[in-house]
NUNUVO-401926 format. One record per residue (C-alpha): residue number from 0; residue in three letters; x, y, z. Coordinates in pm, whole numbers. Layout:
<NUM; "ALA"; <X; Y; Z>>,
...
***
This chain:
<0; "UNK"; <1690; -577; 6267>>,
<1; "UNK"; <1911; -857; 6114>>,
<2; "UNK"; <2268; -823; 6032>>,
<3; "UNK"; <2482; -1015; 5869>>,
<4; "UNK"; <2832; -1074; 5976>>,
<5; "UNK"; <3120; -1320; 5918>>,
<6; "UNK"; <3261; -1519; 6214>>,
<7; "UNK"; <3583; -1448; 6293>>,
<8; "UNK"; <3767; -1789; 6232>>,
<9; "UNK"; <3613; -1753; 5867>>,
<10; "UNK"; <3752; -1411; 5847>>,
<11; "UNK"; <4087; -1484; 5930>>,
<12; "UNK"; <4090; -1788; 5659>>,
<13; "UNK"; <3916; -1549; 5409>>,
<14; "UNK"; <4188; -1281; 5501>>,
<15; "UNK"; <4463; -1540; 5369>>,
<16; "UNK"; <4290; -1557; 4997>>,
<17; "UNK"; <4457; -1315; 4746>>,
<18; "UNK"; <4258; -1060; 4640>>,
<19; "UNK"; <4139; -1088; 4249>>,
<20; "UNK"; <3996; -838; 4039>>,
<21; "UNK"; <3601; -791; 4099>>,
<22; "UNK"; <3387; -1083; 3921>>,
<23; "UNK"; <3285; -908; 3559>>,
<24; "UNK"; <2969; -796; 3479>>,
<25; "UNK"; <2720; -961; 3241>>,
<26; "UNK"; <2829; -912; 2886>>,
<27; "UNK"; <2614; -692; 2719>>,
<28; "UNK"; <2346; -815; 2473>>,
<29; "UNK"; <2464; -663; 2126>>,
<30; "UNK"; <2321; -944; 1919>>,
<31; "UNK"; <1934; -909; 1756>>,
<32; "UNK"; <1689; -1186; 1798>>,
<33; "UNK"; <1744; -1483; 1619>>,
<34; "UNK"; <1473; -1631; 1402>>,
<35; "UNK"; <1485; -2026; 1452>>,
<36; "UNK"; <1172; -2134; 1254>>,
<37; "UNK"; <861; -2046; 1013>>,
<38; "UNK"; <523; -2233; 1008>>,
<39; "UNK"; <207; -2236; 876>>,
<40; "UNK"; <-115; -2457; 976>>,
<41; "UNK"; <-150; -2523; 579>>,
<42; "UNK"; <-12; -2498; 261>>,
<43; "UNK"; <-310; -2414; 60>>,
<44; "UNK"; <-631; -2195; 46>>,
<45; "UNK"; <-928; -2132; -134>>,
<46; "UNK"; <-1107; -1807; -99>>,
<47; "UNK"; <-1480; -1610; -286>>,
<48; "UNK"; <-1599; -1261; -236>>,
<49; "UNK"; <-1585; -1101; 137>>,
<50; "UNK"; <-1492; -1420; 281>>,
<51; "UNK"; <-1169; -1407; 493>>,
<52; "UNK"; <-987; -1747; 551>>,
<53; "UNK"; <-739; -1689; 914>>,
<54; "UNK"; <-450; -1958; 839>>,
<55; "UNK"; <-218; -1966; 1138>>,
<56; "UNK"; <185; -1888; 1158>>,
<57; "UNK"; <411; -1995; 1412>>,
<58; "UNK"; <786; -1784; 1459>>,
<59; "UNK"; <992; -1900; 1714>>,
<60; "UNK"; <1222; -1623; 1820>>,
<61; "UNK"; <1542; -1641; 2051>>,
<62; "UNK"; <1708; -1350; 2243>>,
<63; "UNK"; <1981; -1340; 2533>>,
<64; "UNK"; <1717; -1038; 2713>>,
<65; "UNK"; <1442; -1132; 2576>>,
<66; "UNK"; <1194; -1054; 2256>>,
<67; "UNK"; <1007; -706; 2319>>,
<68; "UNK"; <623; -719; 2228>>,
<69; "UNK"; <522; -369; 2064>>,
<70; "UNK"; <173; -261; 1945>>,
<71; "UNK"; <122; -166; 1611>>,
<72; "UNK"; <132; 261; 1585>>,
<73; "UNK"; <-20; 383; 1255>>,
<74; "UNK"; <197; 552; 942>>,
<75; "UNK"; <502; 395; 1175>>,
<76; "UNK"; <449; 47; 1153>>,
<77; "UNK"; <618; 4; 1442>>,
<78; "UNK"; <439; -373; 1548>>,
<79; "UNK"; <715; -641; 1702>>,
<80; "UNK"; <785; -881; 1612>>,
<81; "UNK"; <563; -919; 1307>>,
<82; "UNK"; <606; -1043; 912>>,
<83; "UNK"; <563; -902; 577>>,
<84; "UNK"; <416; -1084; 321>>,
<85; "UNK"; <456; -1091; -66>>,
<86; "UNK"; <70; -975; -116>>,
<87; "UNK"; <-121; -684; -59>>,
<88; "UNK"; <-335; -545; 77>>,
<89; "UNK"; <-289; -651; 456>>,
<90; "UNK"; <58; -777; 422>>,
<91; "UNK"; <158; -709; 780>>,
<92; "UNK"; <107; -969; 1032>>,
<93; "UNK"; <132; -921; 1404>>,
<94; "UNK"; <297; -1195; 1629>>,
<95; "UNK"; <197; -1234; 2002>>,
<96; "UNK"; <390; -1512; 2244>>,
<97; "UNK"; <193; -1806; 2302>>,
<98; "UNK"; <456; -2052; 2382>>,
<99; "UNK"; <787; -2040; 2605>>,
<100; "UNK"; <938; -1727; 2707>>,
<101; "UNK"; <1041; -1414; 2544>>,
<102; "UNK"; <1421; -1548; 2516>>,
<103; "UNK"; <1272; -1879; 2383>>,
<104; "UNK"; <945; -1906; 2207>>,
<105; "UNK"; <643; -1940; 2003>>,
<106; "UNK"; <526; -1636; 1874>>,
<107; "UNK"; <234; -1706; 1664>>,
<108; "UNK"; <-29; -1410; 1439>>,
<109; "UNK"; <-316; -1479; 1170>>,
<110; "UNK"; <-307; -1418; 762>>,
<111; "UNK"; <-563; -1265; 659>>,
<112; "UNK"; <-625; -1439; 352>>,
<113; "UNK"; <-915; -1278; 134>>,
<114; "UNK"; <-977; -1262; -216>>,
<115; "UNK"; <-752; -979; -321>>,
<116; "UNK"; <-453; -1240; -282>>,
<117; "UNK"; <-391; -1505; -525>>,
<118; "UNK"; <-96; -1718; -662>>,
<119; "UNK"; <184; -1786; -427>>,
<120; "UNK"; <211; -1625; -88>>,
<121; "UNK"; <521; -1633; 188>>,
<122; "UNK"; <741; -1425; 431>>,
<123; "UNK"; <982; -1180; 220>>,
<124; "UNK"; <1054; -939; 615>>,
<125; "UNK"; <1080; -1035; 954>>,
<126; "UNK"; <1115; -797; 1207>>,
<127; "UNK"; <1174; -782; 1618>>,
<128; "UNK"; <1326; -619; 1867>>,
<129; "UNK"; <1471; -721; 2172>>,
<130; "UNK"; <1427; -534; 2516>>,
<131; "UNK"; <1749; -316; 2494>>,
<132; "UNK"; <1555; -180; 2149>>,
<133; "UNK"; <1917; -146; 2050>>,
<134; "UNK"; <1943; -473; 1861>>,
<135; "UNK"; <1676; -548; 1569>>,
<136; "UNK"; <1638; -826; 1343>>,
<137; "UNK"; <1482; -671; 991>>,
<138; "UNK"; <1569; -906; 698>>,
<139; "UNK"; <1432; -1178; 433>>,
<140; "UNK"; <1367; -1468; 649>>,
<141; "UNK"; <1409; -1665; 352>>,
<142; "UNK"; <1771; -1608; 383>>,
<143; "UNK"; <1788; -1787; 758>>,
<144; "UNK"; <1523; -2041; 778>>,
<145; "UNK"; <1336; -2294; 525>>,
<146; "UNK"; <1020; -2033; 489>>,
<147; "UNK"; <675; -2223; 439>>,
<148; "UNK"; <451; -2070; 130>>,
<149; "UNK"; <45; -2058; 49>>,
<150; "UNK"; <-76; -2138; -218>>,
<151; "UNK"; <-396; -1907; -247>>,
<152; "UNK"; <-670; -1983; -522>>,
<153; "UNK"; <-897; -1659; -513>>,
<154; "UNK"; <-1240; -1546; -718>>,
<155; "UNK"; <-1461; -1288; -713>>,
<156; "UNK"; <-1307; -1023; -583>>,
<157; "UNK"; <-1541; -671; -542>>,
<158; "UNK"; <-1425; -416; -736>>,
<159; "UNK"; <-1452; 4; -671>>,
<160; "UNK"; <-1450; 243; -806>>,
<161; "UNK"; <-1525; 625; -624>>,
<162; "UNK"; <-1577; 929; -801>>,
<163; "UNK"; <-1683; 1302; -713>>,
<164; "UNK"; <-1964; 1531; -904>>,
<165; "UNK"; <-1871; 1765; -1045>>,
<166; "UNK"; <-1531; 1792; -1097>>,
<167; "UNK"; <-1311; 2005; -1087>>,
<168; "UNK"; <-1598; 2142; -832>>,
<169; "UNK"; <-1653; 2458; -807>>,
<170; "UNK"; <-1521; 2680; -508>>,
<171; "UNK"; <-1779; 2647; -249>>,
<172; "UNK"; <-1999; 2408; -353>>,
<173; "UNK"; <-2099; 2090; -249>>,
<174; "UNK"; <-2008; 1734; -461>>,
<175; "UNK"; <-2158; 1416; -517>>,
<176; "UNK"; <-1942; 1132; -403>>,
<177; "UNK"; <-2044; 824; -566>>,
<178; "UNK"; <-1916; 438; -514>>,
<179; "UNK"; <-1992; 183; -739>>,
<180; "UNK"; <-1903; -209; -630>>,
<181; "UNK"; <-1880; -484; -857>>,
<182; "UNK"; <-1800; -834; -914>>,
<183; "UNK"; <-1451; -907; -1095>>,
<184; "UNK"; <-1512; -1258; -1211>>,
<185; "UNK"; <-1854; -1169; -1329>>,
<186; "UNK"; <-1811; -795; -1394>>,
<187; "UNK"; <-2186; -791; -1236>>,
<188; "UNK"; <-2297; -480; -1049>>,
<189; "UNK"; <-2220; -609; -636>>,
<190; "UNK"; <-2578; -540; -440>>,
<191; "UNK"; <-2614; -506; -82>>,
<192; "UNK"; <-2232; -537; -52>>,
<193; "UNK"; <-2115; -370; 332>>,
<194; "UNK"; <-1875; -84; 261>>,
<195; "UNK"; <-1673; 117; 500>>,
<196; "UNK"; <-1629; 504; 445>>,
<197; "UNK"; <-1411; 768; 627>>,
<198; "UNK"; <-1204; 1055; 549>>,
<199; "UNK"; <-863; 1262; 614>>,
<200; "UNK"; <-730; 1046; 937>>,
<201; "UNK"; <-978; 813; 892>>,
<202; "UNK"; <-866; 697; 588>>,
<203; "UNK"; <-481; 601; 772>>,
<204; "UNK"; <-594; 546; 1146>>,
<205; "UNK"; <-868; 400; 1347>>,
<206; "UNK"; <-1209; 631; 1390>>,
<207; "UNK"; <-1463; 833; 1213>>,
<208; "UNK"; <-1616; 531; 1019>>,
<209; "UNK"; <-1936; 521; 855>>,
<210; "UNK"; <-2104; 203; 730>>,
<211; "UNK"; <-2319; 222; 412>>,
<212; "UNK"; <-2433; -80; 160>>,
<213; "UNK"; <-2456; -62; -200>>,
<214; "UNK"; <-2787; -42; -346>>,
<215; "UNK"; <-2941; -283; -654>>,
<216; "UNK"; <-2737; -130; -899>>,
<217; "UNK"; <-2396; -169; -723>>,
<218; "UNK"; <-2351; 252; -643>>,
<219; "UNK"; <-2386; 432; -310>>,
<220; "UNK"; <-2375; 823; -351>>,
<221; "UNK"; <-2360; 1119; -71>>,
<222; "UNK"; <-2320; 1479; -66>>,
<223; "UNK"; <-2038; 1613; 53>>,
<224; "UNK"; <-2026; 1991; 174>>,
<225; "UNK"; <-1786; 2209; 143>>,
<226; "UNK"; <-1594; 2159; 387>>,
<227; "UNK"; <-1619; 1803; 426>>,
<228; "UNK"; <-1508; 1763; 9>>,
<229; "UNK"; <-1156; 1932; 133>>,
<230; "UNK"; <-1059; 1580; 275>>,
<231; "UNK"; <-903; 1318; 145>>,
<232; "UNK"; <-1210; 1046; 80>>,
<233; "UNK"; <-1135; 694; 120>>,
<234; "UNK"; <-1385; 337; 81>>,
<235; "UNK"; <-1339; 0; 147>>,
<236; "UNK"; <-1490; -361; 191>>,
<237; "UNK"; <-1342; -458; 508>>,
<238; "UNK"; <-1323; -834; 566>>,
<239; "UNK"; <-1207; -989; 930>>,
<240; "UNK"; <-926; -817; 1147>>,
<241; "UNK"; <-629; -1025; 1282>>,
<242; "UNK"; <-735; -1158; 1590>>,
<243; "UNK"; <-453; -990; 1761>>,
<244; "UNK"; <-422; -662; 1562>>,
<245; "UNK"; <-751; -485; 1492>>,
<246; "UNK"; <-558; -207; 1281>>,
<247; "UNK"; <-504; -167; 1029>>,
<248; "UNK"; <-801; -394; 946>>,
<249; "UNK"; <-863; -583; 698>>,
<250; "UNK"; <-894; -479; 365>>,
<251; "UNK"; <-1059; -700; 31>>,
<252; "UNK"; <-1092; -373; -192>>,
<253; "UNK"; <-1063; -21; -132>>,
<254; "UNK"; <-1041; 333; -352>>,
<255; "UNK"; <-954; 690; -229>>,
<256; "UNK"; <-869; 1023; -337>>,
<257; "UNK"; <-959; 1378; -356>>,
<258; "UNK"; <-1223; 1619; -490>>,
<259; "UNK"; <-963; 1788; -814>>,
<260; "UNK"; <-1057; 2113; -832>>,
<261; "UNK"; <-871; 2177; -1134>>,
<262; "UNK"; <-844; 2012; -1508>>,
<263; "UNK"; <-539; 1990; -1689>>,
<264; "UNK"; <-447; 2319; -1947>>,
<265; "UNK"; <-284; 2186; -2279>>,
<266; "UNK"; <-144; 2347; -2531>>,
<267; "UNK"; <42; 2205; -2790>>,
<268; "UNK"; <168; 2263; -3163>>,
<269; "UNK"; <402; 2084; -3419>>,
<270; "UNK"; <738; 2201; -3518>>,
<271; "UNK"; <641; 2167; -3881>>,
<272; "UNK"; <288; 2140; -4058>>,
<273; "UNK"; <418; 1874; -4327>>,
<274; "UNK"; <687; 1552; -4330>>,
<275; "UNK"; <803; 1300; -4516>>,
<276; "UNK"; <690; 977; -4456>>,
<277; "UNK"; <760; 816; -4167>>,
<278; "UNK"; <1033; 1084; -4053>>,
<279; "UNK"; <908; 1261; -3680>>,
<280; "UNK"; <778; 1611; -3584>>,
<281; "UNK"; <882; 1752; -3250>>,
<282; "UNK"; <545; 1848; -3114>>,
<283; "UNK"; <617; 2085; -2841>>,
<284; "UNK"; <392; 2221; -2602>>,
<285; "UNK"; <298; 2264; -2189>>,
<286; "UNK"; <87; 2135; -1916>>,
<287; "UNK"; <-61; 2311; -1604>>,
<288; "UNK"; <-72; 2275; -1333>>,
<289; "UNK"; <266; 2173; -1354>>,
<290; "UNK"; <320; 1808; -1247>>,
<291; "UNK"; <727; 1731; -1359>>,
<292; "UNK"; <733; 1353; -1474>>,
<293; "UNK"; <397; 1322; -1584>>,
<294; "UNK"; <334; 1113; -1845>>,
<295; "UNK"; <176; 1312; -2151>>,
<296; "UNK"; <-1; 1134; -2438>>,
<297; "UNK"; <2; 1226; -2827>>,
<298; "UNK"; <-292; 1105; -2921>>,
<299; "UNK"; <-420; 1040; -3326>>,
<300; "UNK"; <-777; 1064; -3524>>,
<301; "UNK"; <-882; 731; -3647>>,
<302; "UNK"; <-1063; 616; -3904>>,
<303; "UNK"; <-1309; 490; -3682>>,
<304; "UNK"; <-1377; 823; -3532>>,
<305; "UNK"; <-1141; 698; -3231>>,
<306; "UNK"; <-846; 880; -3067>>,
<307; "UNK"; <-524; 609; -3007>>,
<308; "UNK"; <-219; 692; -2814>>,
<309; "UNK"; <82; 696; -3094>>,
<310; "UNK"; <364; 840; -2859>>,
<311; "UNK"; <445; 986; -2488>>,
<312; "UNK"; <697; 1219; -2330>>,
<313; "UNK"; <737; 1344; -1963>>,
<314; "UNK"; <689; 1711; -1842>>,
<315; "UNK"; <1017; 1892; -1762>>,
<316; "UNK"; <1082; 2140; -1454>>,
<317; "UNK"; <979; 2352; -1706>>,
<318; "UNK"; <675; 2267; -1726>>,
<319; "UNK"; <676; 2181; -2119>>,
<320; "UNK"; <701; 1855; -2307>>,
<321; "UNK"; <840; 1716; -2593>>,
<322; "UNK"; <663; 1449; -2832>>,
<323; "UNK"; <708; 1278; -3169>>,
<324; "UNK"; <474; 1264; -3435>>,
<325; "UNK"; <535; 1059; -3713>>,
<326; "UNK"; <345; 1025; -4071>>,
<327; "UNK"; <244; 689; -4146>>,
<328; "UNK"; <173; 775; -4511>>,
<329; "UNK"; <71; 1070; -4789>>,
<330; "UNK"; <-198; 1170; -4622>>,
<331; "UNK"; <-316; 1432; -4351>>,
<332; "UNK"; <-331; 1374; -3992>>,
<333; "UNK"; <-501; 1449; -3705>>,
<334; "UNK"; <-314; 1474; -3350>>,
<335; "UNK"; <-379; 1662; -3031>>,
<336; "UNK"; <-192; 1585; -2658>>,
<337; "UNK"; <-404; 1444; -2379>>,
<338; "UNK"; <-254; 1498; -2011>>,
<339; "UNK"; <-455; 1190; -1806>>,
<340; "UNK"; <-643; 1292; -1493>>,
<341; "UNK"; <-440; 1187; -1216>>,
<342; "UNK"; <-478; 1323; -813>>,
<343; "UNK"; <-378; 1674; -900>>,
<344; "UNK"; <-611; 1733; -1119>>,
<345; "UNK"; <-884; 1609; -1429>>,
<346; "UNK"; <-761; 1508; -1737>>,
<347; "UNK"; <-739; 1786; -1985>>,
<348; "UNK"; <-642; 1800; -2392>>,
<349; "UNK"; <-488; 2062; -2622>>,
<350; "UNK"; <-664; 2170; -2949>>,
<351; "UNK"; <-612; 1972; -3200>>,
<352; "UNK"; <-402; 2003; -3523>>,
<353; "UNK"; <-279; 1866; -3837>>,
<354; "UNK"; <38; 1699; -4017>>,
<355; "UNK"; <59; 1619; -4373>>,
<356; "UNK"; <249; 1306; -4459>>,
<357; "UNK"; <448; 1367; -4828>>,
***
């Protein structure tokens, strides 16, 4: 076994050295990581349809202990260090060292770029945290660092559109689920275009993926039992994942929603049956099921056989609404109140009903 020891001449000239108060620990690291520098590998992008154009970033990232790499955890978002774009979808791009060390380096991710984006894209969040995961940087990077932008010139972007037959569906019964793709530069019916489809988790988190195309027309349709139709029902074009974050993939268009199994109940009447010209009628009436804040419509007869939105009011905790009517001449109008569908339930109106103009 080896010992160590101190001779005893150096003893006796260490025994003459006044003691001093023990050498002070490190300092501990209470500051975040400091963001030095933004890059991209271009300033400008062109981008059709499905395609997905990868442009490169480069962060570098300093940090007394060191920048802690952490993988991206579904609903929390919890990825470091990463960016947030101005666009959407697929605004959240994971950074993974390539250069240097953790307390000085490169960190560098992928932009997705597909057509959904378009005008001017840069960094508006920066976030990482170092390996005490006390101390987080989480701000505007435009406020610390010149921040590159791209300049993204997009067309033809798919379109969809998912609905459910019928609806509200009846307790117990199965639905139709129907998807129908299309071009939004052309508006021409998208065939053969490779869609994603899940459901409930699915829909927020990796698994339970099925992959369908569109047929001639543009649609794709399925059954969905009864139990199945209880989920929440998403669909997507998916275009090409971040090299270093598979989820949450990449995204060009996507719809979701449930099967409604209920339609809006509207009732509605006037305050008075007759007004002067151009002088208001409370219309007064009630919506269920009860949704506070929605957004109800009054809605007038046309000449042209067509009903026009002439006013709106929000539900109350109540449950009712408010709305004004108001004569445009001497003549005799038709109104009713339309409550839009929405994801509680269809769109529903009241009867309709009359004011006179004098």
């Amino acid at each position: 076994m080896r010992t160590s020891f101190v001779a005893p001449a150096v003893a006796a000239v260490l025994s003459l050295i006044p003691a001093g108060p023990a050498s002070a620990a490190s300092a501990a690291d209470t500051a975040p990581p400091r963001l030095e520098s933004i890059t991209l590998d271009r300033t400008s992008v062109t981008v059709s349809g499905i395609q997905t154009q990868l442009v490169g970033v480069r962060v570098r990232l300093t940090d007394e202990t060191g920048v802690q790499p952490i993988e991206y955890v579904a609903g929390q978002e919890l990825a470091s260090p990463r960016l947030r774009l101005n666009a959407s979808p697929n605004s959240l791009v994971l950074l993974r060292l390539a250069e240097g060390t953790d307390k000085d380096g490169i960190w560098t991710g992928k932009l997705p770029v597909t057509s959904a984006w378009s005008g001017t894209v840069q960094p508006i969040s920066i976030y990482a945290a170092d390996q005490t995961y006390a101390n987080v940087l989480d701000t505007d990077p435009r406020t610390l660092v010149d921040t590159p932008s791209l300049q993204v010139q997009s067309s033809h972007r798919p379109g969809l559109d998912m609905t459910f037959s019928p609806e509200p569906a009846p307790a117990g019964k199965p639905v139709t689920q129907r998807v129908r793709a299309w071009d939004t530069t052309t508006g021409k019916p998208w065939a053969n275009l490779s869609l994603r489809l899940s459901s409930d988790n699915g829909c927020a988190e990796p698994g339970n993926i099925t992959t369908v195309k569109t047929r001639a027309d543009g649609t794709y349709q399925r059954t969905l039992n009864a139990t199945q139709r209880q989920w929440l029902q998403c669909v997507w074009v998916p275009g090409v994942d971040q090299p270093a974050m598979s989820y949450p993939m990449t995204v060009i268009a996507s719809d979701g929603g449930h099967v409604r199994t209920q339609r809006y109940a509207v009732s509605a009447a006037p305050a008075a049956k007759s007004a002067p010209v151009g002088k208001s009628v409370n219309v007064n009436g009630s919506a269920t099921p009860l949704h506070k804040g929605k957004v109800m419509q009054l809605q007038r007869l046309y000449p042209d056989k067509t009903w026009r939105k002439v006013s709106t009011a929000k539900v109350r905790d109540s449950g009712r609404f408010t709305l004004a009517a108001t004569p445009a001449g001497k003549a005799t109008y038709s109104y009713r109140v339309y409550a839009p569908g929405d994801s509680y339930a269809v769109g529903g109106v009241s009867k309709t009903f009359t004011i006179r103009g004098t």
